[in-house]
N, CA, C and O atoms as a GROMACS GRO file, in nm:
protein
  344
    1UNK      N    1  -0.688   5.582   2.256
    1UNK     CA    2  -0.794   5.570   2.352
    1UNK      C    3  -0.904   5.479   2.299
    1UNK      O    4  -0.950   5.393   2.375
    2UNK      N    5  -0.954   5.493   2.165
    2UNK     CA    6  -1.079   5.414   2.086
    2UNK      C    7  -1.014   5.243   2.092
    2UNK      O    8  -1.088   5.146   2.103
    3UNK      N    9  -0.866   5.236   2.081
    3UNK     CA   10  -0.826   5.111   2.058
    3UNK      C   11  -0.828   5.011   2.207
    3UNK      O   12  -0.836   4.892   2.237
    4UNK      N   13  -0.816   5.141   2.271
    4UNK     CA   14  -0.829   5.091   2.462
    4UNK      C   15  -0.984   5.030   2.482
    4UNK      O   16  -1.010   4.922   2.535
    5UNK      N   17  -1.057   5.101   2.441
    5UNK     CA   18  -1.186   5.040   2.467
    5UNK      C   19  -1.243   4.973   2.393
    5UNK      O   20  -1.345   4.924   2.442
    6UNK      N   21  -1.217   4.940   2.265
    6UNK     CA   22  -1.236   4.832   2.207
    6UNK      C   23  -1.163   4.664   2.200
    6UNK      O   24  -1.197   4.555   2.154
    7UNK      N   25  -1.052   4.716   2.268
    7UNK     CA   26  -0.977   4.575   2.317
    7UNK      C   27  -0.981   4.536   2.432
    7UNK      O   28  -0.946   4.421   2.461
    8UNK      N   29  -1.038   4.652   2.547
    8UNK     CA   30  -1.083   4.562   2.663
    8UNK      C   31  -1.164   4.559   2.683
    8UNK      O   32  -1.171   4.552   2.806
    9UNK      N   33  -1.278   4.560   2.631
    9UNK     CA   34  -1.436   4.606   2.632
    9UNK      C   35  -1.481   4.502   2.707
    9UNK      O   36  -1.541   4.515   2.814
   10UNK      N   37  -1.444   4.358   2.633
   10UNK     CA   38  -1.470   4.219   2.643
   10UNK      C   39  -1.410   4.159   2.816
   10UNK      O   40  -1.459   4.064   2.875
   11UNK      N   41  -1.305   4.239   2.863
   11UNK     CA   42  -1.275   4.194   2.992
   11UNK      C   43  -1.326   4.278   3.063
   11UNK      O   44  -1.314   4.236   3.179
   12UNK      N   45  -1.388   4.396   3.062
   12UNK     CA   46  -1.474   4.475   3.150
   12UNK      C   47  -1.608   4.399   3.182
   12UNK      O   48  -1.653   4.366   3.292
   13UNK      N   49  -1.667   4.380   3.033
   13UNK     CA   50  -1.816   4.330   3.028
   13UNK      C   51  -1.792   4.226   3.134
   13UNK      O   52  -1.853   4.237   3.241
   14UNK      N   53  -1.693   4.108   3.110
   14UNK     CA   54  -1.670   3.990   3.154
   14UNK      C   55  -1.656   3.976   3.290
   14UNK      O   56  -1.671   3.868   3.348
   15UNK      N   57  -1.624   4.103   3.355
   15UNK     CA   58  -1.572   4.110   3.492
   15UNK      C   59  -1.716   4.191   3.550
   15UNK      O   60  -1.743   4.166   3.668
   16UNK      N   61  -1.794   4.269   3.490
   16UNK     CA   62  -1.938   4.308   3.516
   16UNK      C   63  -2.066   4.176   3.539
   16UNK      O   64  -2.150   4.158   3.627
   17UNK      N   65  -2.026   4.088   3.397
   17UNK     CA   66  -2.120   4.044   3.480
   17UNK      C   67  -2.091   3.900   3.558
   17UNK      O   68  -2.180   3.818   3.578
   18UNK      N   69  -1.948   3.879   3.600
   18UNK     CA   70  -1.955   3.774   3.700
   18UNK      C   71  -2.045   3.848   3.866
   18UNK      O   72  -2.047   3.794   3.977
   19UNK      N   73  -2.090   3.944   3.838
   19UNK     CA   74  -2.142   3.997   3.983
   19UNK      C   75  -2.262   3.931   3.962
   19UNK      O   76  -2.275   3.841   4.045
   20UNK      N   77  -2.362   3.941   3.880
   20UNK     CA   78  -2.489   3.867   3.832
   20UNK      C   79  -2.486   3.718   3.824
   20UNK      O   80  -2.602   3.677   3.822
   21UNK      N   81  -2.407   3.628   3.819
   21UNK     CA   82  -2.372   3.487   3.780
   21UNK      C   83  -2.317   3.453   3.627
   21UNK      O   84  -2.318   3.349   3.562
   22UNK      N   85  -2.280   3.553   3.607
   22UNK     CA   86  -2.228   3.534   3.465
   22UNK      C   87  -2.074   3.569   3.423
   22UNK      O   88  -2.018   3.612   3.523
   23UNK      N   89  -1.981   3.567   3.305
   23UNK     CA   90  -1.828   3.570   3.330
   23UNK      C   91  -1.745   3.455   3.398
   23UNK      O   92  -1.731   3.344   3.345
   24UNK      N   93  -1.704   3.481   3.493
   24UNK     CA   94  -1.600   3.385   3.552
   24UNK      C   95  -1.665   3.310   3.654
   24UNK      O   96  -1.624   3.203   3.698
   25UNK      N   97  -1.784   3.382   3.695
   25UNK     CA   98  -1.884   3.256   3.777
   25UNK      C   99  -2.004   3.208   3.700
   25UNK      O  100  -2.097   3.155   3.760
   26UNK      N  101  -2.005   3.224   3.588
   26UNK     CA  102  -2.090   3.135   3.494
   26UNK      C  103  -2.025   3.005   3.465
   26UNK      O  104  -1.905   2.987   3.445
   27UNK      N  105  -2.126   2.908   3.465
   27UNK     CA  106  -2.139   2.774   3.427
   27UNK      C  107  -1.965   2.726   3.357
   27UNK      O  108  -1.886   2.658   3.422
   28UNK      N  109  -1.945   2.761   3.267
   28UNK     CA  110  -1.793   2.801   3.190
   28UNK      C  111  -1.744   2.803   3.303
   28UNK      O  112  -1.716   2.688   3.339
   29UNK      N  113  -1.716   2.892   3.388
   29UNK     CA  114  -1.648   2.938   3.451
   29UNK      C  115  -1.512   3.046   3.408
   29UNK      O  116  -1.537   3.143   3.336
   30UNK      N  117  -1.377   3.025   3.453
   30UNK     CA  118  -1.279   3.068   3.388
   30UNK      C  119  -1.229   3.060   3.263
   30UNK      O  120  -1.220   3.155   3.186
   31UNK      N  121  -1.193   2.935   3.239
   31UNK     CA  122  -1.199   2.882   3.061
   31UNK      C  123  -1.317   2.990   3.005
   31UNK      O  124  -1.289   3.083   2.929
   32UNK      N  125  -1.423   2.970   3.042
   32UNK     CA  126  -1.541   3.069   2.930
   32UNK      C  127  -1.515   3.192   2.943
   32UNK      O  128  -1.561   3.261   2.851
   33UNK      N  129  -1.439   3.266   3.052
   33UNK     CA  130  -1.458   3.410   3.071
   33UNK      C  131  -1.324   3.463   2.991
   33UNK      O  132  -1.308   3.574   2.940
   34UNK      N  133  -1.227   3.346   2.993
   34UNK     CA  134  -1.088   3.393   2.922
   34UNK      C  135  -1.111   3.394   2.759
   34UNK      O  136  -1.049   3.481   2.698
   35UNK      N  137  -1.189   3.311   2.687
   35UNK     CA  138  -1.239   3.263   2.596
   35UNK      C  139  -1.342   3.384   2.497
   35UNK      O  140  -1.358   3.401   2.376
   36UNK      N  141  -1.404   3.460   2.638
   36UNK     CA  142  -1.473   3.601   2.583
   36UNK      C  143  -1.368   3.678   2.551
   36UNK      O  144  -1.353   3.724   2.438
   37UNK      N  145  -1.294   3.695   2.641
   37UNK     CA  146  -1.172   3.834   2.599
   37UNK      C  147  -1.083   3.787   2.570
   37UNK      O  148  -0.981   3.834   2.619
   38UNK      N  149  -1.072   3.698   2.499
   38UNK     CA  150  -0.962   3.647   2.388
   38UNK      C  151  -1.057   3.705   2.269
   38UNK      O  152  -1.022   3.811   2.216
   39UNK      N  153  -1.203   3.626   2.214
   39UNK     CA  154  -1.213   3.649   2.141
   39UNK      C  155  -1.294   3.814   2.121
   39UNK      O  156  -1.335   3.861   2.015
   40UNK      N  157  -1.297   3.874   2.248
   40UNK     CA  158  -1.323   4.038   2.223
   40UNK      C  159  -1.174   4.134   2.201
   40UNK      O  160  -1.150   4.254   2.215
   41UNK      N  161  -1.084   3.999   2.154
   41UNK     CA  162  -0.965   4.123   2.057
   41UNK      C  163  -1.030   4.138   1.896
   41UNK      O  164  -0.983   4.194   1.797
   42UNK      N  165  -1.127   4.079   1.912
   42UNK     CA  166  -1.183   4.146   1.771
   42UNK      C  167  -1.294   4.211   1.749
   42UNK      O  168  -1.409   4.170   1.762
   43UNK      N  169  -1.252   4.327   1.712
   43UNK     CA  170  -1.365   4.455   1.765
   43UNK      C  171  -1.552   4.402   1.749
   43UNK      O  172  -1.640   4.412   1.835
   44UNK      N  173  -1.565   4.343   1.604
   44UNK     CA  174  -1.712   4.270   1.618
   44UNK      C  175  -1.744   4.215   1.716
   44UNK      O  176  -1.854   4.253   1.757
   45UNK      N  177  -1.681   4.116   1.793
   45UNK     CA  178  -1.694   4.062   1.913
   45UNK      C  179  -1.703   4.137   2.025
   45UNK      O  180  -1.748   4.080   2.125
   46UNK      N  181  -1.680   4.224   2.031
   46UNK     CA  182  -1.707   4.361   2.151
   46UNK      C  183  -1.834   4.422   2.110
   46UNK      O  184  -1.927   4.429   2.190
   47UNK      N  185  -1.843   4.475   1.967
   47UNK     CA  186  -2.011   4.497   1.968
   47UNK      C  187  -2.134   4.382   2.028
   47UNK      O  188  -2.214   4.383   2.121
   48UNK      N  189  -2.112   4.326   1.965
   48UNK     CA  190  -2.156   4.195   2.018
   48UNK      C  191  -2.244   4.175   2.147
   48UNK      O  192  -2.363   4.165   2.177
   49UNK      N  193  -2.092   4.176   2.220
   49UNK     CA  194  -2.091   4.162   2.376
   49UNK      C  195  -2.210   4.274   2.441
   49UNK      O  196  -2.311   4.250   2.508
   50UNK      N  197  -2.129   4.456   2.371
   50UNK     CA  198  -2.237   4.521   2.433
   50UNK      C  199  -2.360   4.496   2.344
   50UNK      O  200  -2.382   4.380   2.378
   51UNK      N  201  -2.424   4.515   2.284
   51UNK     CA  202  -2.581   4.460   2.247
   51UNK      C  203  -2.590   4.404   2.336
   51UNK      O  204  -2.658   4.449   2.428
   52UNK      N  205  -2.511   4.256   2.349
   52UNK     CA  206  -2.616   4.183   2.460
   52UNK      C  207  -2.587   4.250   2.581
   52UNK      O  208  -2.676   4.228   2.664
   53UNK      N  209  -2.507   4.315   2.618
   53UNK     CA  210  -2.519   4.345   2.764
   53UNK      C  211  -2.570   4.493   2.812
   53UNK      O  212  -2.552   4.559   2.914
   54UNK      N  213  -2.620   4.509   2.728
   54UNK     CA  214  -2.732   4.648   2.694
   54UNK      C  215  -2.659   4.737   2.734
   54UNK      O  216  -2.702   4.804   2.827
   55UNK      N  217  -2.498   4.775   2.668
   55UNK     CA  218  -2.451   4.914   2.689
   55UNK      C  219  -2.434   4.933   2.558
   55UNK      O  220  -2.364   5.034   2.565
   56UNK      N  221  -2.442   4.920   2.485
   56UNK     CA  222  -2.432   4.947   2.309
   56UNK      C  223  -2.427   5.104   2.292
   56UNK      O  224  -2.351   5.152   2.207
   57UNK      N  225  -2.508   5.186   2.372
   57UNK     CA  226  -2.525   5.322   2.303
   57UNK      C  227  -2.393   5.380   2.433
   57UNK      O  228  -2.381   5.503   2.427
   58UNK      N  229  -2.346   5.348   2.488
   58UNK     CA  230  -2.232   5.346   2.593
   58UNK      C  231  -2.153   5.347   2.496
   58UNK      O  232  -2.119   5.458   2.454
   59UNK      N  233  -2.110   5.247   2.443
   59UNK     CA  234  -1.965   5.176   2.356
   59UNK      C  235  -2.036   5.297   2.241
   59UNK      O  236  -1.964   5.390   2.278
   60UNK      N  237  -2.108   5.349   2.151
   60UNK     CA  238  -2.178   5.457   2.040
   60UNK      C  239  -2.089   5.547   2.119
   60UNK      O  240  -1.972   5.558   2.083
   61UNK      N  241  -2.138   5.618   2.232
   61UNK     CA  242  -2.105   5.758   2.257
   61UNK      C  243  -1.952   5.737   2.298
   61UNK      O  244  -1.876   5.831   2.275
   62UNK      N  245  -1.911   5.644   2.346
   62UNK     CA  246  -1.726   5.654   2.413
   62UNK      C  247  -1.658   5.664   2.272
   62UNK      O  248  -1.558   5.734   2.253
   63UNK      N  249  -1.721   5.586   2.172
   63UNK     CA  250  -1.658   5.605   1.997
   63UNK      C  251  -1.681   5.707   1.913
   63UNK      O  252  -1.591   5.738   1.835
   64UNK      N  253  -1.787   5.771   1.914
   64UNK     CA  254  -1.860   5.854   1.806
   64UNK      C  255  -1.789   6.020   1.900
   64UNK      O  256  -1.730   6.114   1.846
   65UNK      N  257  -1.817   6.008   2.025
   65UNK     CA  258  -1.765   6.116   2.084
   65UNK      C  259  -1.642   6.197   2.052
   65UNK      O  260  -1.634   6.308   1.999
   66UNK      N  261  -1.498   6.075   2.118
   66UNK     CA  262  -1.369   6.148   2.092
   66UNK      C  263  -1.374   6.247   1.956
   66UNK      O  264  -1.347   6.366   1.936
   67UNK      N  265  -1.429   6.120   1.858
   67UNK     CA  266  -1.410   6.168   1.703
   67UNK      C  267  -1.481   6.285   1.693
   67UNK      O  268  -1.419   6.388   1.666
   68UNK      N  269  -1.608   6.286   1.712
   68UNK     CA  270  -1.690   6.430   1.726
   68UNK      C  271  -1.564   6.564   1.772
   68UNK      O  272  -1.525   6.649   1.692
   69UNK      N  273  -1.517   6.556   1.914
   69UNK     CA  274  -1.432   6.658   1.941
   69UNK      C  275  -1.328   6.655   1.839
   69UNK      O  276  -1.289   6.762   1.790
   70UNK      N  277  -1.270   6.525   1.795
   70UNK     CA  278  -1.167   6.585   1.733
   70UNK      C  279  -1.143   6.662   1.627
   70UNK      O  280  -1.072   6.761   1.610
   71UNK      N  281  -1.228   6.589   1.544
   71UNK     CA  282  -1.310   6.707   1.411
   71UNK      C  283  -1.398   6.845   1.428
   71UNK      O  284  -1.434   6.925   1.342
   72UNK      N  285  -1.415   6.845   1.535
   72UNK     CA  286  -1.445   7.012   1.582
   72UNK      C  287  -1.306   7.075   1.592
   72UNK      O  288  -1.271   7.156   1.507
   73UNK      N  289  -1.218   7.039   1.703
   73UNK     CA  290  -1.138   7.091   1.706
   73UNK      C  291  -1.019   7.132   1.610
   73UNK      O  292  -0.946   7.231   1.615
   74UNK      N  293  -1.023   7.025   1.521
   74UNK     CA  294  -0.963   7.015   1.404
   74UNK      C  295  -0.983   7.119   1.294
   74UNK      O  296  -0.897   7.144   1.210
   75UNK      N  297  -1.090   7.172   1.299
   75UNK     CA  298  -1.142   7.196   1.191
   75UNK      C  299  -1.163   7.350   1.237
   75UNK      O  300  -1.194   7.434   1.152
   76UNK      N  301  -1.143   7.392   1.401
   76UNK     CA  302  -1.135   7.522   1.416
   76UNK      C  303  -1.214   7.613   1.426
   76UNK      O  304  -1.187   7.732   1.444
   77UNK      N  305  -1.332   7.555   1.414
   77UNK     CA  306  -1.448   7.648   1.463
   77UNK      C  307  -1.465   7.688   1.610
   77UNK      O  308  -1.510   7.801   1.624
   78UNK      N  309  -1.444   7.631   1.706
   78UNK     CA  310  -1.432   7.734   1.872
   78UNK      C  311  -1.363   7.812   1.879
   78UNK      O  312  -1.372   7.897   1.968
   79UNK      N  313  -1.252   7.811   1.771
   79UNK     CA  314  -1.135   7.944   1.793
   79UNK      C  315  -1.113   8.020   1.638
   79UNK      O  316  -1.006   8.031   1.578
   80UNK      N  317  -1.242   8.065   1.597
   80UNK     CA  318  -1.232   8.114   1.406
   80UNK      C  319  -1.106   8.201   1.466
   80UNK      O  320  -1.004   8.139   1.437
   81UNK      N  321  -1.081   8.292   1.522
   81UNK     CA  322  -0.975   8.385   1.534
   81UNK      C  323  -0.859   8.364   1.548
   81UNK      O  324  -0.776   8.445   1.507
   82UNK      N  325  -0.819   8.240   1.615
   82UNK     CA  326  -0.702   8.212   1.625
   82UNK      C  327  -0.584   8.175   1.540
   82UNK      O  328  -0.593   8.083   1.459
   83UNK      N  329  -0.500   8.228   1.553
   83UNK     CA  330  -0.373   8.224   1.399
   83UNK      C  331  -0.322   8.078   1.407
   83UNK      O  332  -0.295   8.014   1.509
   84UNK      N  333  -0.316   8.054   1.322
   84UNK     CA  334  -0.228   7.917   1.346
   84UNK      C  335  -0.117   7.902   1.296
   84UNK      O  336  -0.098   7.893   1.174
   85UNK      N  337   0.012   7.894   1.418
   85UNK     CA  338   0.118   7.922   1.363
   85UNK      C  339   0.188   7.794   1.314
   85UNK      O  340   0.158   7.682   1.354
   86UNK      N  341   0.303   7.827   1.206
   86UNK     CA  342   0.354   7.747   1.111
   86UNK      C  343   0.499   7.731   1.103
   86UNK      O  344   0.549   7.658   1.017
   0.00000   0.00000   0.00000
């Protein structure tokens, strides 16, 4: 799921803001918008993107989250009672 949103981060952003004049109806045009999510297969380049496109603490909580649950759950504290079978 973390790898899903960090590899299309860059064609979401890209497709958000051609509504504003930017992405695939910016100046670039297509060439520039393909050019973002080519180079947002590399996760820095997706931070990046959100900073500037002011969802940064968006892209924080969709990452920091899963992991949060999973290490709760992992680790077994909502269910101290439960046996874990082997």
């Amino acid at each position: 799921m973390l790898l899903g949103v960090w590899l299309t981060g860059g064609l979401f952003m890209t497709l958000a803001a051609t509504e504003c004049g930017g992405g695939f109806a910016g100046p670039d045009g297509i060439r520039g918008g393909l050019l973002m999510i080519v180079l947002s297969l590399i996760p820095l380049v997706t931070c990046m993107q959100a900073v500037y496109d002011g969802s940064a603490l968006a892209l924080l909580a969709v990452t920091i989250g899963p992991l949060l649950i999973w290490c709760v759950l992992a680790s077994g504290v909502p269910f101290p009672f439960r046996r874990h079978l082997r």
